[in-house]
MIGUVO-214376 format. One line per 8 residues: their letters; for each residue x, y, z negated of N, C-alpha, C. Coordinates in steps of 0.05 Angstrom, whole numbers. Last residue first. Layout:
N
a = X Y Z X Y Z X Y Z ~ ...
end
This chain:
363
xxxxxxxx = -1430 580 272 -1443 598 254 -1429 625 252 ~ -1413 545 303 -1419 561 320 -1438 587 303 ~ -1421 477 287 -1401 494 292 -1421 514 308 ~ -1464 434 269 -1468 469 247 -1443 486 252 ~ -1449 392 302 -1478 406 298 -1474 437 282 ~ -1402 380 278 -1404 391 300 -1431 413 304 ~ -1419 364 231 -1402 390 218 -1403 403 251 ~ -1447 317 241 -1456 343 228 -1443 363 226
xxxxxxxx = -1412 291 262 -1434 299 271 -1441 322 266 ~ -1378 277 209 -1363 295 239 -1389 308 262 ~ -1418 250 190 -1410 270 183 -1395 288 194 ~ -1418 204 217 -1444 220 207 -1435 250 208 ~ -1365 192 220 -1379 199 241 -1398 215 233 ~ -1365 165 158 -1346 190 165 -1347 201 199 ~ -1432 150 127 -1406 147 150 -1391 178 146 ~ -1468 145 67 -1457 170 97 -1429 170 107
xxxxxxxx = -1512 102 50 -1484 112 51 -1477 128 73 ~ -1560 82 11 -1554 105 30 -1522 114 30 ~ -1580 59 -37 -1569 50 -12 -1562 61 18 ~ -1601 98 -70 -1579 87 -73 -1569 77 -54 ~ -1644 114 -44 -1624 127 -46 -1602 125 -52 ~ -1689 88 -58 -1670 76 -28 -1640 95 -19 ~ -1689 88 -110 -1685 68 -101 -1672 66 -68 ~ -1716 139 -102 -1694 137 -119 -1681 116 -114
xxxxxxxx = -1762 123 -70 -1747 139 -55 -1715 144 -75 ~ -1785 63 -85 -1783 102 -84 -1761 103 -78 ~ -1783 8 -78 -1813 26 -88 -1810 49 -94 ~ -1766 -35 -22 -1761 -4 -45 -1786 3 -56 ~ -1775 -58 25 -1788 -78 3 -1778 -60 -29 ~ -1757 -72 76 -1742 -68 57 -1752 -77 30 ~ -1801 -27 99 -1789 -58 117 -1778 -71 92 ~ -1818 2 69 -1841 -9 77 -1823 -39 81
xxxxxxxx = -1763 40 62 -1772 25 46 -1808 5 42 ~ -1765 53 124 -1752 33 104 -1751 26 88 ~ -1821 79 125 -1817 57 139 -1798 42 127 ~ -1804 130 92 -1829 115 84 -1826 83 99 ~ -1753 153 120 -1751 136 101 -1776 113 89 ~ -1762 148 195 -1776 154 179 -1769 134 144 ~ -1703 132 232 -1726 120 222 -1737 129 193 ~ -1652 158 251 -1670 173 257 -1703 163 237
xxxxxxxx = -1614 128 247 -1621 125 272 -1645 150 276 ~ -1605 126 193 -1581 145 214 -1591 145 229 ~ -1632 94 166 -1637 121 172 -1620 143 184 ~ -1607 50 187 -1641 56 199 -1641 77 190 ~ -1559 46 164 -1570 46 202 -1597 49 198 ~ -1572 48 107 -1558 65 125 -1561 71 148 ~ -1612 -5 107 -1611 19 102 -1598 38 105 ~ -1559 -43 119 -1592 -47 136 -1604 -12 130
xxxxxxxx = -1521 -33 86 -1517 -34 117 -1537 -19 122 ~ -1545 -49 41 -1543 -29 39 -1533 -21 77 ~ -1551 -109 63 -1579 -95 58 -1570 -64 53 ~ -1494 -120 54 -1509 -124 86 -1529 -112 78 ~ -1487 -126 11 -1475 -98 18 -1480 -101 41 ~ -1495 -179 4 -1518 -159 -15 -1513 -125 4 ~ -1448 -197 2 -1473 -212 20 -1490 -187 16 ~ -1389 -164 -2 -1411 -188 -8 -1433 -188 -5
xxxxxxxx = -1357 -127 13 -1352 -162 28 -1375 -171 10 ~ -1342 -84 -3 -1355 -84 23 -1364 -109 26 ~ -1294 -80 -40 -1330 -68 -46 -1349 -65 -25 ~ -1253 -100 0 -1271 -120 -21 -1294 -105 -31 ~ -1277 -83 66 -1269 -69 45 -1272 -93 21 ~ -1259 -129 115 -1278 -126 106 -1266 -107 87 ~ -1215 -171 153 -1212 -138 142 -1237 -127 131 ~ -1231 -221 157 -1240 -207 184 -1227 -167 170
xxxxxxxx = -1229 -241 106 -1211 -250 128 -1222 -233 151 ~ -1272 -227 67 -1242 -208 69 -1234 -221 93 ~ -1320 -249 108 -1316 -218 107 -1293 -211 102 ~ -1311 -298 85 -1312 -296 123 -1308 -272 117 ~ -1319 -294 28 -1294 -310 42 -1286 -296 75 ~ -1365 -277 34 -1350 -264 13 -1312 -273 31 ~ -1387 -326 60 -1397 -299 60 -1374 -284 56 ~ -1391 -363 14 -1375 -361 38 -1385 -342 57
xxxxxxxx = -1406 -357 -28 -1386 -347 -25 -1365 -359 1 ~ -1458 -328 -17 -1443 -313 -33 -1417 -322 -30 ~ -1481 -383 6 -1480 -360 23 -1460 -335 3 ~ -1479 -418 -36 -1456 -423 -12 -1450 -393 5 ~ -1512 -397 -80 -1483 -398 -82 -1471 -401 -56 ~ -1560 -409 -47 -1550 -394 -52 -1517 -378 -63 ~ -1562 -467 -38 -1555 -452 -20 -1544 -434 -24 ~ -1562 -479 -93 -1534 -486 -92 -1530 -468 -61
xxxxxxxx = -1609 -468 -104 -1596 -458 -119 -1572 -454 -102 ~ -1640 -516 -67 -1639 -473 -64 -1616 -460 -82 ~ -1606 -561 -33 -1618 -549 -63 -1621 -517 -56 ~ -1618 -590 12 -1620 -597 -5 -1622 -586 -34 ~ -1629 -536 72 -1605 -547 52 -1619 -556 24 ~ -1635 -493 119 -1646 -517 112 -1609 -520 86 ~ -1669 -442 133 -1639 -439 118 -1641 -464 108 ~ -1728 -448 133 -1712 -435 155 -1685 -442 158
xxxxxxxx = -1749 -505 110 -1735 -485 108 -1723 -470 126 ~ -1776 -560 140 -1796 -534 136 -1786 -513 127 ~ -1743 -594 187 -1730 -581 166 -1761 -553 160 ~ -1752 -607 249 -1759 -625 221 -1763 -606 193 ~ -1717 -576 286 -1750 -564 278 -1766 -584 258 ~ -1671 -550 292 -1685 -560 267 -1699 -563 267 ~ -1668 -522 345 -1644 -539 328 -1649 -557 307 ~ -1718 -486 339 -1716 -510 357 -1688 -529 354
xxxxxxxx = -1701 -452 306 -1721 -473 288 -1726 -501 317 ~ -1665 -419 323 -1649 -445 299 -1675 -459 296 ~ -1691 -403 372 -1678 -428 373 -1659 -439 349 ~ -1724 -365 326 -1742 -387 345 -1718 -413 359 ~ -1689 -331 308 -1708 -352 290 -1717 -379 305 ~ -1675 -303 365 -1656 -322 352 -1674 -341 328 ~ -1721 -282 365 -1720 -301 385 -1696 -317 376 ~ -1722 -251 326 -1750 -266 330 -1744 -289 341
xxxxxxxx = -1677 -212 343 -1670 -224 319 -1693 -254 318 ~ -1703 -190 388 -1670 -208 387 -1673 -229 364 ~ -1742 -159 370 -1752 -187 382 -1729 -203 381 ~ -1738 -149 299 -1732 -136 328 -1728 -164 340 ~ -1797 -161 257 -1776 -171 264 -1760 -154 292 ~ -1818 -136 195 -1825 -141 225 -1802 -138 236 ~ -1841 -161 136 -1823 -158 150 -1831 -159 182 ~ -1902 -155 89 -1888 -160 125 -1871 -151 122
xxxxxxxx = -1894 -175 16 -1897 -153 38 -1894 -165 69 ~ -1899 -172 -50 -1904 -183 -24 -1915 -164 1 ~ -1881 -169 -109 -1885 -142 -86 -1880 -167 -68 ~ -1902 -166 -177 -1897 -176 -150 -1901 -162 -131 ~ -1876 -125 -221 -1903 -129 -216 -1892 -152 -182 ~ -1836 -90 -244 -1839 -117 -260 -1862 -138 -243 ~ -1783 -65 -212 -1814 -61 -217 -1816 -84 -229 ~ -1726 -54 -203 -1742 -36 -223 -1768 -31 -220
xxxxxxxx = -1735 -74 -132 -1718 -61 -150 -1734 -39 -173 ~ -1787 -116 -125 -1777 -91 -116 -1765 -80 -134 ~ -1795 -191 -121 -1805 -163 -140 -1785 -148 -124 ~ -1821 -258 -100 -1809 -234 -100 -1817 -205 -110 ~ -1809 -313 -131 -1825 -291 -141 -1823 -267 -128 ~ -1807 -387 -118 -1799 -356 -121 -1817 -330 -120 ~ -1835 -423 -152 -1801 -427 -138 -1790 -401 -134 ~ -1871 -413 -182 -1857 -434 -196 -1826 -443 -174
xxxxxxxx = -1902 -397 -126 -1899 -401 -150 -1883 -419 -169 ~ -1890 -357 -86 -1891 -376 -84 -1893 -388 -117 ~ -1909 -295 -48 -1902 -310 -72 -1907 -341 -75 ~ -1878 -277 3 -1891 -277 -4 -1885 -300 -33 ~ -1857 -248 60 -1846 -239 41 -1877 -256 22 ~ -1864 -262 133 -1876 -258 106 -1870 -263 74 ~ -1842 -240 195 -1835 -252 170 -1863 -239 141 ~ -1858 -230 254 -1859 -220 228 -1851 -238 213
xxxxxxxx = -1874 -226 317 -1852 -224 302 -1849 -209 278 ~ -1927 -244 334 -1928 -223 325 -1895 -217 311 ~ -1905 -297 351 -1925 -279 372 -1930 -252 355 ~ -1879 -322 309 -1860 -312 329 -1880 -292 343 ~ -1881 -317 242 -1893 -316 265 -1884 -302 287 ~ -1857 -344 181 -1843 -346 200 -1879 -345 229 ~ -1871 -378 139 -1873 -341 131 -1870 -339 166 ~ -1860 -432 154 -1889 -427 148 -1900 -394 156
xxxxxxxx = -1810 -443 150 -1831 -433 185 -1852 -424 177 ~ -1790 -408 88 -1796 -426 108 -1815 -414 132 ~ -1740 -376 45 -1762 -374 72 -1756 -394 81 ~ -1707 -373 -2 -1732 -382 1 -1749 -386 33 ~ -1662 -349 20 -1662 -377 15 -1686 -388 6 ~ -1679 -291 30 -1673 -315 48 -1667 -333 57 ~ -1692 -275 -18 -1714 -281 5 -1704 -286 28 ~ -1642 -276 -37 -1667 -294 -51 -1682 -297 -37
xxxxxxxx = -1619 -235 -17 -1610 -264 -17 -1624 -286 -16 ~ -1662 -190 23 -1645 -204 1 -1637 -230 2 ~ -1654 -169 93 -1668 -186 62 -1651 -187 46 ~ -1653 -126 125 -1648 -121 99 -1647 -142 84 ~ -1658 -132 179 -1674 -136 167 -1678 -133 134 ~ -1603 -139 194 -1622 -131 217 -1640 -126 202 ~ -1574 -164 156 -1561 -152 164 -1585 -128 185 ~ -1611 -213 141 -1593 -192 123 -1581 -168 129
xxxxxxxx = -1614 -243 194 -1635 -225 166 -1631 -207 148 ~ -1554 -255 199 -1572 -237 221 -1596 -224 205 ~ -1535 -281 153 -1527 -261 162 -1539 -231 175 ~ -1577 -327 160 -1578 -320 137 -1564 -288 145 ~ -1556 -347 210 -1587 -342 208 -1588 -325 182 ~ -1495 -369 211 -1517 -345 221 -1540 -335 215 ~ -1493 -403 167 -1480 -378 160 -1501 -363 175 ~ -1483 -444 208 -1505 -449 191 -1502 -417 173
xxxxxxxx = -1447 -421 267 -1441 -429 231 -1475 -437 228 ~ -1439 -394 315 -1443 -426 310 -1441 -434 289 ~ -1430 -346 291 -1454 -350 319 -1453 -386 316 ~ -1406 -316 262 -1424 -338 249 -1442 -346 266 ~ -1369 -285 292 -1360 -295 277 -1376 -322 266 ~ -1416 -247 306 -1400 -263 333 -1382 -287 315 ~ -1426 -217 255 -1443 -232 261 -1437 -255 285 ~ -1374 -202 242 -1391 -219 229 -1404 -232 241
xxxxxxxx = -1379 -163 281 -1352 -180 290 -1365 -203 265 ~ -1427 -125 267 -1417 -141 303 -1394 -161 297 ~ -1398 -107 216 -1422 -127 220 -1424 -140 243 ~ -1354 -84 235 -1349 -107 217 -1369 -122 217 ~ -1380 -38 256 -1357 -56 276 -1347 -81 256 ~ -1414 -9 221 -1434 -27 244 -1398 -49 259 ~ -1382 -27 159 -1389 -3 178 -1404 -32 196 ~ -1417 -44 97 -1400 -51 114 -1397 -39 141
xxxxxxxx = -1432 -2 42 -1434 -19 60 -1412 -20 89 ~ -1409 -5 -35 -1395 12 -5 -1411 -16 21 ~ -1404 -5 -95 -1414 -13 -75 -1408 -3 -49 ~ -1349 15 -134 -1375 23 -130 -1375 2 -103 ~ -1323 -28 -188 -1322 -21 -159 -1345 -16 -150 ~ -1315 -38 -263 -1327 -52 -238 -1327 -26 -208 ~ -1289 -22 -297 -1274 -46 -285 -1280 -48 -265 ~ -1328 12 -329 -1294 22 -315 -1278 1 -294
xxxxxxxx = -1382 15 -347 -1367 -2 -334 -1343 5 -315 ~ -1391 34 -413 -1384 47 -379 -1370 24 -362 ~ -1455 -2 -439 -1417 2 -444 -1414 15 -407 ~ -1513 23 -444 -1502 6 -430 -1463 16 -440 ~ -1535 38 -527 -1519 43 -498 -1509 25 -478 ~ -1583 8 -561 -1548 9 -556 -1544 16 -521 ~ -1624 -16 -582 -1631 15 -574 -1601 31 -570 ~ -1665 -68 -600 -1638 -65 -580 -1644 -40 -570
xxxxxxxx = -1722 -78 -633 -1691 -67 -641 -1672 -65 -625 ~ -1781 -66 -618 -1756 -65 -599 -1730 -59 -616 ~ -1827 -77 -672 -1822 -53 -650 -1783 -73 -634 ~ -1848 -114 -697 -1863 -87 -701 -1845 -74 -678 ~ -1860 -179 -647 -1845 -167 -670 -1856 -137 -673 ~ -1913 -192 -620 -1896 -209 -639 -1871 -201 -658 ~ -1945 -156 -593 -1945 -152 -619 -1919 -178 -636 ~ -1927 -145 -550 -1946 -166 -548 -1951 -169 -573
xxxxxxxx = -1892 -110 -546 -1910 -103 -537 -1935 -123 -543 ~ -1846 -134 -566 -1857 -115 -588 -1890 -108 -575 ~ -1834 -171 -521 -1843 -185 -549 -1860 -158 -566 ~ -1821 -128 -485 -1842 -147 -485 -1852 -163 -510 ~ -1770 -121 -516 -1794 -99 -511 -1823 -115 -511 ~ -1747 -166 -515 -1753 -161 -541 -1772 -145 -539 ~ -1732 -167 -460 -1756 -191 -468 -1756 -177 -497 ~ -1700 -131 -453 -1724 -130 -430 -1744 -144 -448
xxxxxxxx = -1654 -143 -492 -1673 -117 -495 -1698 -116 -470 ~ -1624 -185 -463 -1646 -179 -487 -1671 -156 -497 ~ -1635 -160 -421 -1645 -180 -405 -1655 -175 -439 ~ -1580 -128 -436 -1604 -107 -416 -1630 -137 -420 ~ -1537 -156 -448 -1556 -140 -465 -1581 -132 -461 ~ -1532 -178 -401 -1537 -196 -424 -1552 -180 -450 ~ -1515 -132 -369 -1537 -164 -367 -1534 -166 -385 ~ -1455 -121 -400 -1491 -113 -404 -1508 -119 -390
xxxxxxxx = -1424 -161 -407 -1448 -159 -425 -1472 -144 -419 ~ -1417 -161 -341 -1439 -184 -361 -1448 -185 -385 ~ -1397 -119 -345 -1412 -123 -328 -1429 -138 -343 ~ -1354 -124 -370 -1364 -106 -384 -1395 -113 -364 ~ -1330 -196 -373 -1329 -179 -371 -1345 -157 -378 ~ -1307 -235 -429 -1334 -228 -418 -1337 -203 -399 ~ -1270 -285 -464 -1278 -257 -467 -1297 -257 -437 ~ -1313 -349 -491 -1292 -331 -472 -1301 -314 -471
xxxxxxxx = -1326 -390 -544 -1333 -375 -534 -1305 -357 -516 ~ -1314 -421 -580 -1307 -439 -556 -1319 -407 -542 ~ -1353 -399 -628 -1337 -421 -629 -1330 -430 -600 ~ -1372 -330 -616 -1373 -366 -627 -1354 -377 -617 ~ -1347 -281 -607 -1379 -292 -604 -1392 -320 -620 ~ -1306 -270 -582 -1308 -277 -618 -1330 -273 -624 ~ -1291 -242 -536 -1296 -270 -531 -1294 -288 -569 ~ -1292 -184 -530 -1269 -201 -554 -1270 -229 -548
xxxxxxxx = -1346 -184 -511 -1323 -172 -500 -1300 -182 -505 ~ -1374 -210 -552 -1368 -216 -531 -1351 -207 -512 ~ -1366 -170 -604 -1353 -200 -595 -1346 -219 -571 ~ -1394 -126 -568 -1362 -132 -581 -1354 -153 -587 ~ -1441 -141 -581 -1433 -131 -554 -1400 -133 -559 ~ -1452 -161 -632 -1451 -181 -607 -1436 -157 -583 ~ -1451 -108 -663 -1430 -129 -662 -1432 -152 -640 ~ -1500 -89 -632 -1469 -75 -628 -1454 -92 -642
xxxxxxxx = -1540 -126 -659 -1533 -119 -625 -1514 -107 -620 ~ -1533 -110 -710 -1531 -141 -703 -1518 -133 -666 ~ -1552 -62 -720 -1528 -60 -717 -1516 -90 -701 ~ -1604 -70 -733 -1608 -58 -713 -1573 -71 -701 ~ -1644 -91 -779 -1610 -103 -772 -1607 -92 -746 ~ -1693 -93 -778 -1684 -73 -797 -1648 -79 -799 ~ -1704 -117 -729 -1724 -94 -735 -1704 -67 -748 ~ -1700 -169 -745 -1685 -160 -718 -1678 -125 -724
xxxxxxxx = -1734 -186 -781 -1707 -171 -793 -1696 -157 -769 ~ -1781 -210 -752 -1767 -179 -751 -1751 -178 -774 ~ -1765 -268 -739 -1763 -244 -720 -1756 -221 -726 ~ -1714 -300 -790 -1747 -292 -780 -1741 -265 -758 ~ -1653 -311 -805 -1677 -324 -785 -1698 -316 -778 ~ -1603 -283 -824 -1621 -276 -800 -1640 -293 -787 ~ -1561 -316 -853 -1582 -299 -860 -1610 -296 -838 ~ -1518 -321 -809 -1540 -345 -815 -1561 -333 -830
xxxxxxxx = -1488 -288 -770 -1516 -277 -781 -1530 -285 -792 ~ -1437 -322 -737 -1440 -300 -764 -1459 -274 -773 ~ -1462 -362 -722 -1439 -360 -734 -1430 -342 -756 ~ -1521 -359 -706 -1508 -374 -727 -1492 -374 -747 ~ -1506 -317 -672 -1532 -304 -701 -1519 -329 -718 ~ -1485 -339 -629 -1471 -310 -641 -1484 -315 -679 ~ -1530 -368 -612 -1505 -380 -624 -1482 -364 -645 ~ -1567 -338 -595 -1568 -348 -619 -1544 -364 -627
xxxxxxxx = -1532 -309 -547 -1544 -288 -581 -1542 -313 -594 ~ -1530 -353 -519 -1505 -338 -536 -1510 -331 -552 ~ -1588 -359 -509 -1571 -385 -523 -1540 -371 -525 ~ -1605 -318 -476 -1608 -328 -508 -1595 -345 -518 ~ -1572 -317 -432 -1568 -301 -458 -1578 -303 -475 ~ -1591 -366 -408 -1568 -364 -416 -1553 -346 -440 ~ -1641 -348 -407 -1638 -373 -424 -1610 -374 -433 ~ -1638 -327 -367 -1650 -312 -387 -1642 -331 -419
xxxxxxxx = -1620 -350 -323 -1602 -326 -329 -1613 -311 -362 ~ -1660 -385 -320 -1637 -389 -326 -1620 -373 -340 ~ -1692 -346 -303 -1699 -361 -319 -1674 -366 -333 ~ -1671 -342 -246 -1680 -315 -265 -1683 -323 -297 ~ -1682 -395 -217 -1656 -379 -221 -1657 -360 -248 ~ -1735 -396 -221 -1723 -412 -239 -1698 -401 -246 ~ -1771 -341 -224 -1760 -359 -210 -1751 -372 -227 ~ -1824 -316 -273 -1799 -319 -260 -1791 -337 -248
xxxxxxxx = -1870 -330 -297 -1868 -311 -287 -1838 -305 -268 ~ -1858 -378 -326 -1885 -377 -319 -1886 -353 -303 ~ -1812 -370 -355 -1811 -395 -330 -1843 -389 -319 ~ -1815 -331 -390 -1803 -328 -364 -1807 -351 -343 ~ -1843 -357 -427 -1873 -335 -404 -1850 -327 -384 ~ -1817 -390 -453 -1841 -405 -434 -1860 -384 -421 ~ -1785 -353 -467 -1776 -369 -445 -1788 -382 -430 ~ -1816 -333 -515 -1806 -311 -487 -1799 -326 -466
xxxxxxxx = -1817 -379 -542 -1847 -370 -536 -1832 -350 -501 ~ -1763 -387 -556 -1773 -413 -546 -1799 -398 -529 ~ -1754 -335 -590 -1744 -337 -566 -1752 -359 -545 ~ -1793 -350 -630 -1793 -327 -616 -1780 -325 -591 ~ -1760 -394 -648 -1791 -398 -640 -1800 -373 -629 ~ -1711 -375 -666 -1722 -402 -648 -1744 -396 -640 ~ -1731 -334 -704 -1722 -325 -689 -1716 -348 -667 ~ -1808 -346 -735 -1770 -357 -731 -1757 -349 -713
xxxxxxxx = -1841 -294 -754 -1834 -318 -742 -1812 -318 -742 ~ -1898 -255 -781 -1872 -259 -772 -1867 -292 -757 ~ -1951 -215 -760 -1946 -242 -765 -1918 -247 -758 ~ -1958 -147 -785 -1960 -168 -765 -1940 -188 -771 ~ -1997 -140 -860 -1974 -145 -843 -1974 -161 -807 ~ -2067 -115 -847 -2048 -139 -860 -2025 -135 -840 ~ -2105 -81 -835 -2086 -80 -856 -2063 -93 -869 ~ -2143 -103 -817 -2145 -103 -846 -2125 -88 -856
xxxxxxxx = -2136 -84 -768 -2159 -75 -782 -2159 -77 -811 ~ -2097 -110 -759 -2097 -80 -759 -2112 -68 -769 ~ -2118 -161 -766 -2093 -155 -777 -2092 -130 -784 ~ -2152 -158 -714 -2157 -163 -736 -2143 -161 -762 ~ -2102 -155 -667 -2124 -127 -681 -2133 -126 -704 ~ -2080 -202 -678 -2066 -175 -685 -2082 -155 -682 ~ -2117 -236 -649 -2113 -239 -683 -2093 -210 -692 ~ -2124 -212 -605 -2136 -204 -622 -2143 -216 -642
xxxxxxxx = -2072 -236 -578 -2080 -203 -581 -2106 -194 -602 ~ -2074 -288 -590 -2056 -277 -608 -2059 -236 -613 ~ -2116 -300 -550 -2118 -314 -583 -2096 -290 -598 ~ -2089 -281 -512 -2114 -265 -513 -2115 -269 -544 ~ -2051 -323 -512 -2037 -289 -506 -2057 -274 -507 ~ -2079 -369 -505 -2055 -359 -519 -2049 -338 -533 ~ -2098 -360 -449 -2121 -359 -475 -2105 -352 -500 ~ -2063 -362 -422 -2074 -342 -420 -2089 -337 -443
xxxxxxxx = -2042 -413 -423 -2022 -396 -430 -2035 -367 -437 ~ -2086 -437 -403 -2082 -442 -433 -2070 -423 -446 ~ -2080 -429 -347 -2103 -414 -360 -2097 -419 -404 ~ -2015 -410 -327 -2030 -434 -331 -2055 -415 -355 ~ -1986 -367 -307 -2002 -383 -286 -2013 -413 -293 ~ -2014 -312 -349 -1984 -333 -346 -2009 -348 -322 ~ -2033 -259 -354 -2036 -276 -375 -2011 -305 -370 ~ -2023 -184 -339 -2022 -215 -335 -2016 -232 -361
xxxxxxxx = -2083 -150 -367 -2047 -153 -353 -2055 -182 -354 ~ -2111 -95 -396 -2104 -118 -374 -2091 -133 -359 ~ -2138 -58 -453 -2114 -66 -439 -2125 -96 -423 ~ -2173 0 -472 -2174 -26 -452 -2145 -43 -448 ~ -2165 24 -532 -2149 26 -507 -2159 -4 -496 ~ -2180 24 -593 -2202 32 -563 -2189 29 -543 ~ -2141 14 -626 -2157 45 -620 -2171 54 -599 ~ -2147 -42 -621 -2151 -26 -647 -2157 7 -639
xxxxxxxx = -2158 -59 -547 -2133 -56 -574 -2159 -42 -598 ~ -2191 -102 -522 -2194 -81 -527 -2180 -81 -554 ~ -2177 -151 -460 -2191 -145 -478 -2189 -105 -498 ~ -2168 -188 -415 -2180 -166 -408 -2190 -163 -442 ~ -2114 -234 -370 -2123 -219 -398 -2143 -197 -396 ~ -2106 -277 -311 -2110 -257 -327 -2125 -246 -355 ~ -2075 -328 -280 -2096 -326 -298 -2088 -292 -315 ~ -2052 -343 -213 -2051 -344 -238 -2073 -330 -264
xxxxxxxx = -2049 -300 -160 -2052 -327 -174 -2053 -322 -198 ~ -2096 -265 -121 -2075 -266 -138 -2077 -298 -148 ~ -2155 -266 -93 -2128 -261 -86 -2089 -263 -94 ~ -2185 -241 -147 -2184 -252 -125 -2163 -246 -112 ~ -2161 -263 -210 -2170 -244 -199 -2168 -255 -173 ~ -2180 -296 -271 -2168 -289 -248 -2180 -269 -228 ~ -2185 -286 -345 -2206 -288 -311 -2186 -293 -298 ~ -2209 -284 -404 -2193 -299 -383 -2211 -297 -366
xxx = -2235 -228 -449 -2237 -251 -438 -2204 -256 -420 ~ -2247 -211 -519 -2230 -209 -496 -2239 -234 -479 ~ -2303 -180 -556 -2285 -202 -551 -2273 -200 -524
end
């Protein structure tokens, strides 16, 4: 028999039992212990099954997607959630209109094609009823998020296997990323010296954060005598994870004292406020900083594949390894889990490179 535990240190409630061909398996169970018992109850009524021989247990394609939503809110920010919820509630609207056939989970299974007519309707905006065309970007979010949680579903045994096995579409529309040179970030940053804008900028910019982890931070993460920030999980508000890992990644940020000492007089401006980035809703912070952000950057001559908030972290990464800083350290500061990952964010100035070509005159 499987048990429920937690583990020390961690939140939330963990799984520990033994598949049909002997394989240990251990993973997370959800951060309520019921949720856990759940997801143990159902792993080894599907061994039992295996054993006999009996079909795995179908279901309503409602009730399949209702089950995936209550392990994203249990594992995801709320934001993230949303975003998950949103593409289910197209698909199933899509399946209404024209899949009514289609209610139990695995037909999913043996209607593979279902997922390449949605990707096309949506594009077509002839998805449903009131439905708008879509750029190429967003379907595939939209596809990618289905196919994340269907895996998961096949894994957990609730459907026989992952029907979404459709190519991302080439995104022709969309503009490679490009970070912002160091003379746009200086004139940004002198730019948001008396904004509510600053603080969010300067982290971003000095420090890499993400968006997310810097509308989540309070004084709390916040230690001036060791100048660090703490990257950490919060539950049921935010989650932080590392590009293409599923697992939580909490980490130190360590601060350059400038940047420590600027924290230290926004929190003497504020010092009521327990959010670093004080403001009534997190969501909505978030939105402000994207687009006024986005706004302050084209007016200062910003590249537009340069101007949004995010292309300050590819900054952050460029300057630190131009400077010389061991890659293992930026992706330590940063919060990358390989070296594939920080590779992306690596852009090579047109200096860099005059550098270099000086460096290798004399061959």
């Amino acid at each position: 028999m499987g048990r429920v535990y937690q583990r020390p240190g961690r939140e939330g409630w963990y799984i520990d039992y033994v598949t049909l061909d002997g394989r240990r398996v251990r993973q997370f169970g959800g951060m309520v212990k019921r949720l856990a018992e759940a997801q143990l109850y159902r792993a080894e009524d599907q061994k039992i099954r295996g054993a006999l021989g009996l079909p795995v247990e179908d279901m309503q394609i409602d009730e399949l997607f209702k089950k995936l939503l209550e392990q994203s809110k249990t594992t995801n920010a709320p934001s993230r959630t949303a975003r998950v919820k949103h593409a289910f509630d197209h698909f199933r609207q899509f399946l209404a209109e024209h899949h009514k056939s289609l209610t139990r989970a695995n037909q999913f299974v043996s209607n593979p094609h279902v997922f390449v007519e949605y990707q096309q309707a949506r594009l077509e905006g002839t998805a449903y009823t009131g439905c708008r065309k879509v750029r190429r970007n967003t379907c595939n979010l939209e596809i990618k998020t289905l196919a994340t949680w269907l895996r998961r579903a096949a894994e957990q045994k609730l459907i026989s296997s992952n029907p979404v096995k459709i190519r991302a579409l080439r995104t022709i529309d969309s503009r490679k990323r490009e970070a912002p040179t160091i003379e746009h970030v200086r004139t940004i940053i002198k730019a948001t010296k008396d904004s509510w804008l600053h603080v969010p900028v300067l982290l971003a910019a000095s420090v890499g954060l993400r968006r997310a982890e810097v509308v989540h931070l309070q004084w709390s993460d916040f230690d001036r005598k060791r100048c660090t920030l703490e990257i950490r999980n919060k539950p049921g508000v935010f989650t932080p994870k590392s590009c293409g890992a599923a697992d939580i990644r909490e980490r130190t940020v360590h601060l350059p004292p400038t940047i420590a000492k600027a924290l230290e007089n926004a929190r003497g401006n504020d010092g009521e406020n327990d959010w670093i980035v004080p403001h009534p809703s997190r969501d909505e912070l978030a939105r402000r900083i994207t687009c006024d952000y986005a706004n302050l950057a084209r007016s200062i001559g910003v590249p537009r594949n340069a101007s949004c908030f995010h292309a300050l972290r590819h900054f952050t990464v460029s300057h630190w390894l131009s400077l010389g800083i061991p890659p293992q350290v930026v992706m330590a500061q940063v919060g990358h889990h390989s070296p594939a990952i920080l590779m992306r964010y690596t852009h090579v100035s047109d200096d860099l490179r005059r550098q270099a070509a000086l460096k290798a005159d004399g061959i």
